[in-house]
N, C-alpha and C positions, 0 to 999 in steps of 0.2 A: 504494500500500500504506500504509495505517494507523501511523504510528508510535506506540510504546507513550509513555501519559504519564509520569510522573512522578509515584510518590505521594508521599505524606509519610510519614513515621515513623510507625506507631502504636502504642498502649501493647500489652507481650505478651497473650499471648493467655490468658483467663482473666484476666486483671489487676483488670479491672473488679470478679466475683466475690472472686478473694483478695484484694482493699483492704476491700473489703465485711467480709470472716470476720478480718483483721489488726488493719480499724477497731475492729471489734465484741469483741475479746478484749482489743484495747488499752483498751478505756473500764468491758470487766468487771475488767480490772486495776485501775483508778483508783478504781472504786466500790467494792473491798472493799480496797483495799490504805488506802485515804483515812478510813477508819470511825474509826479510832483519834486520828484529825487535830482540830485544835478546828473549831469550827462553820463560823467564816471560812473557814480553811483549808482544809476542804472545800468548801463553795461556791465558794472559785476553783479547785480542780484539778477539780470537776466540771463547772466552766462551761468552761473550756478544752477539756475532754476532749470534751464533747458538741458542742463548737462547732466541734470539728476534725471530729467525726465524721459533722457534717450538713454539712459540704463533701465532706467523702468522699465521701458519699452521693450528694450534687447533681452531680458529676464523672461520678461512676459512673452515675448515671444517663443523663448528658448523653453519656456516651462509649455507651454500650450503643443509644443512640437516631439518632447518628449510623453505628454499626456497620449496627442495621438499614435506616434511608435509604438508605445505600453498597450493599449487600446488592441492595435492589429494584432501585436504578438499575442495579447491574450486571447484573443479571437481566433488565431491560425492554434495556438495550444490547446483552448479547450476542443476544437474541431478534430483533431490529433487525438487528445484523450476518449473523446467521444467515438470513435473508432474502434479502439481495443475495449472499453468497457462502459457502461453507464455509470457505475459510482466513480469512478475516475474524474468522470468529468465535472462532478460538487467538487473535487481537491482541486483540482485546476484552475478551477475559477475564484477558489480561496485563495491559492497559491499567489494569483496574479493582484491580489489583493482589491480592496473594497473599489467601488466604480465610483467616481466622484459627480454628481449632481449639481447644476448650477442651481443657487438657492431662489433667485429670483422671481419668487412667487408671486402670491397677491397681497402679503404683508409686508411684501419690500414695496411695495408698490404705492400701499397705502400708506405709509410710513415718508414716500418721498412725496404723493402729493401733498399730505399735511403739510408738508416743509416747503414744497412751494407755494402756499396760499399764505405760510408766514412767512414768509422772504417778501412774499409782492404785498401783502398788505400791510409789514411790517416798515418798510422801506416809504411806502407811500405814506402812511400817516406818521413818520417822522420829517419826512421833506415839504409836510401839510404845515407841521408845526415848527414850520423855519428852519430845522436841525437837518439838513441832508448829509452833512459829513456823517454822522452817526449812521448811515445807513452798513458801512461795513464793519461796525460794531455786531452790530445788530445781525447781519448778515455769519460773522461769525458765530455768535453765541445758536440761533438757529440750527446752522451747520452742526455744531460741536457738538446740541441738545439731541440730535437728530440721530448722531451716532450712537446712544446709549440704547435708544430703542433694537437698531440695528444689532448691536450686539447681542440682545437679547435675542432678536430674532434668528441671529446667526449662531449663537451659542457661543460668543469668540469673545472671552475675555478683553485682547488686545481693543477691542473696538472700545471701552470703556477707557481705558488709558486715554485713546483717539480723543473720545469725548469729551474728559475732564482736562485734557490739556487746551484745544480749539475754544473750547466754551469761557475758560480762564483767557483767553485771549480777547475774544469778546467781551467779555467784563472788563479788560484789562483798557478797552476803546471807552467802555462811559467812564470810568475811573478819571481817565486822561479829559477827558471832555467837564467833570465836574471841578476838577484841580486847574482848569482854565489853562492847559495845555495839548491845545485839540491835535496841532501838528505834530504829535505822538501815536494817534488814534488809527492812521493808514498804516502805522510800523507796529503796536502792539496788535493791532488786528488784521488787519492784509499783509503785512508782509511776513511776518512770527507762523502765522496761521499758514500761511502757503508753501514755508518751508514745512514745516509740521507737517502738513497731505504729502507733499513730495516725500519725508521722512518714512513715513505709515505706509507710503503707496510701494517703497522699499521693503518692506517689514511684511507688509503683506504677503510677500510671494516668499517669505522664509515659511521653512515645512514645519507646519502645525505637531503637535503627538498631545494627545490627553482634549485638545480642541477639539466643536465638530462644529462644520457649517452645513 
């Protein structure tokens, strides 16, 4: 009888995609939160930002490509075992380990429209009431609140990390706005925060063990 191998850890499931959409909001954070920055200044939080974000990208790809190679192999294996025996073929497919599922249901779903009706209505009735720099305040903390749910719904610890750091950034923008030093407000919340997604959207595609999404 067949004993089952031993896999390796690998990143949750969907990871690949949400480092992808974490990468990609983290670097529209840095592009419009940095406009204000001198010329330098932008040039290096954009170079970093893009630089993080086409490693992201080159990961994500390279995990997505290894997914599907595992995928055929296990495919052409259990078809193989399936041949010589029918219980062969439950070890084989153990063997090749658990099949990963993208989590993207209808609680991810409803979890990000919530989030975008507070992003637009959140955003409007600050710019109602004179305050439109606070909009990426505000826009962080959203974000940041957004990912606690997520995590729940993904079972992934890390997403809470995600959350309580993004969301102290957002705070960290009214802070800055009540201490009457707003021109702090795009850098504790758009630009802290967009490295931070960049960071996570790193982190993400590191292989899970004891996690499940």
């Amino acid at each position: 009888m067949t004993q089952p191998r031993e896999t390796r850890p690998q990143p949750a499931a969907g990871a690949e995609i949400g480092s992808l959409i974490g990468g990609a909001f983290g670097l529209v954070f840095l592009i419009v939160n940095s406009a204000s920055f001198s010329t330098l200044g932008r040039i290096l939080v954009l170079v970093m930002g893009i630089a993080a974000f086409a490693v992201i990208v080159f990961f994500a790809i390279r995990s997505l490509g290894r997914m599907k190679r595992a995928q055929v192999s296990s495919a052409t294996s259990v078809e193989s075992v399936e041949s010589a025996e029918s219980a062969e073929s439950a070890e084989g497919q153990a063997a090749a380990g658990p099949r990963r599922t993208v989590p993207f249901g209808r609680s991810y779903w409803i979890i990000v429209g919530i989030e975008a009706l507070a992003l637009f209505g959140g955003t409007r009735l600050l710019s109602g009431l004179g305050h439109p720099e606070l909009g990426v305040a505000w826009v962080a903390f959203v974000v940041g609140t957004h990912f606690y749910a997520l995590g729940h719904v993904f079972k992934l610890n890390r997403f809470h990390i995600l959350a309580t750091v993004v969301t102290l950034c957002g705070i960290a923008g009214f802070i800055a706005f009540f201490a009457s030093i707003p021109a702090f407000i795009p850098i504790f919340s758009g630009i802290i925060s967009g490295f931070v997604l960049l960071a996570f959207g790193l982190w993400a595609l590191v292989p899970v063990d004891g996690e499940r999404a």
